[in-house]
C-alpha positions as CSV (number, residue, x, y, z in Angstrom):
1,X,21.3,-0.3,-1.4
2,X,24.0,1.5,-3.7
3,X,27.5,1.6,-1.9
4,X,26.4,0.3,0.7
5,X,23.9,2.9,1.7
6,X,20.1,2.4,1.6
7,X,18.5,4.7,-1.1
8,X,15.0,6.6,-0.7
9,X,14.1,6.6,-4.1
10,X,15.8,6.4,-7.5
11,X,14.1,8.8,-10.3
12,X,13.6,7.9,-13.5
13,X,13.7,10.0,-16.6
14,X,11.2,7.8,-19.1
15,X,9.5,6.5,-15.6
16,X,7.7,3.2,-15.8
17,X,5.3,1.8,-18.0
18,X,3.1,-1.2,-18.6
19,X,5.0,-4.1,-19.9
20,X,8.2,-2.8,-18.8
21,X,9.9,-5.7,-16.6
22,X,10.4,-3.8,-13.4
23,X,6.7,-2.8,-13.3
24,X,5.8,-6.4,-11.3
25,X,8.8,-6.1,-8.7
26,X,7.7,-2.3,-8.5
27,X,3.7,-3.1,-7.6
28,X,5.0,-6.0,-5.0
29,X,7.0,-3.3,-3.6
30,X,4.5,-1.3,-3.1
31,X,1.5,-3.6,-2.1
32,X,3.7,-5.5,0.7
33,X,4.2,-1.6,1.9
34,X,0.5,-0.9,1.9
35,X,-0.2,-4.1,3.6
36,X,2.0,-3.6,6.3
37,X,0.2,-0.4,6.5
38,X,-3.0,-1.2,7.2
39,X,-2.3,-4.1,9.7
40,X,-0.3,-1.1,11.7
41,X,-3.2,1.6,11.2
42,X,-5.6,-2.0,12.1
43,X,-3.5,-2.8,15.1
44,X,-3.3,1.0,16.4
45,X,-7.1,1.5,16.1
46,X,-7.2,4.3,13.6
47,X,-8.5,2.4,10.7
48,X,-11.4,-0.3,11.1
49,X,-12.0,-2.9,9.0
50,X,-14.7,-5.5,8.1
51,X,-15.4,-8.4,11.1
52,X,-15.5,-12.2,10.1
53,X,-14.7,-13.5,13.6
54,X,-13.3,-12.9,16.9
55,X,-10.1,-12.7,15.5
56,X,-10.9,-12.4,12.1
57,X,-10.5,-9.2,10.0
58,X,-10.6,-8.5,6.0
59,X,-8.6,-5.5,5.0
60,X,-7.5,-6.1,1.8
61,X,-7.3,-8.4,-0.9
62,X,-4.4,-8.2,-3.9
63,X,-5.1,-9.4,-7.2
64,X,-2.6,-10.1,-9.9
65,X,-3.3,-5.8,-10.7
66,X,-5.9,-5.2,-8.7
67,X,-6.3,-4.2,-5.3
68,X,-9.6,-4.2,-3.1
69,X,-9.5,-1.9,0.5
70,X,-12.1,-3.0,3.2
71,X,-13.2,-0.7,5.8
72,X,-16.1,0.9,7.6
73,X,-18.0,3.7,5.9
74,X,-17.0,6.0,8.8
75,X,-14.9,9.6,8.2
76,X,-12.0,8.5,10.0
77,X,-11.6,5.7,8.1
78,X,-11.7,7.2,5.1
79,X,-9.8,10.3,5.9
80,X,-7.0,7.1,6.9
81,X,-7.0,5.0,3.9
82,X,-6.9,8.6,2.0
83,X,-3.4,9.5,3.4
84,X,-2.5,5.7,3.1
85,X,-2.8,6.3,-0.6
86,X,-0.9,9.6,-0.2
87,X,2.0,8.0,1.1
88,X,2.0,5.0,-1.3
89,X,2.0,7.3,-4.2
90,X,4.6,9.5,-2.9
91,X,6.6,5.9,-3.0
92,X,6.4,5.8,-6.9
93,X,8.2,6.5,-9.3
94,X,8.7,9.9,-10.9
């Protein structure tokens, strides 16, 4: 928020880089938007994911840099998690 108004994205002359101390809050930011993400896609039935149970699924696992996707070795999954990663990048920084 600035003025009270949400912003869409702040840009960034230098942009960001690795030990710079808005790079963490930056990649929670962004994983907690993927996540979301793929539980929506999940719940709406254009991704699938990997089956552990009934009501069990593995989509994703965060790491302290790292991030691992889960899903079927189908087209449609792939073409989904592709424009996932689309919009997550357009979400960066400049």
């Amino acid at each position: 928020m600035l003025n009270g108004f949400p912003l869409r994205f702040f840009h960034s002359n230098r942009g960001i880089r690795q030990g710079d101390p808005l790079s963490p809050y930056i990649f929670v930011l962004d994983m907690k938007y993927w996540s979301i993400s793929k539980d929506i896609a999940l719940a709406s039935g254009r991704n699938t994911s990997i089956k552990r149970g009934p009501h069990n699924y593995v989509t994703h696992l965060f790491f302290v840099d790292d991030m691992l996707i889960f899903v079927k070795a189908n087209k449609s999954s792939l073409k989904e998690i592709g424009s996932m990663l689309a919009n997550l990048g357009a979400l960066d920084l400049q």
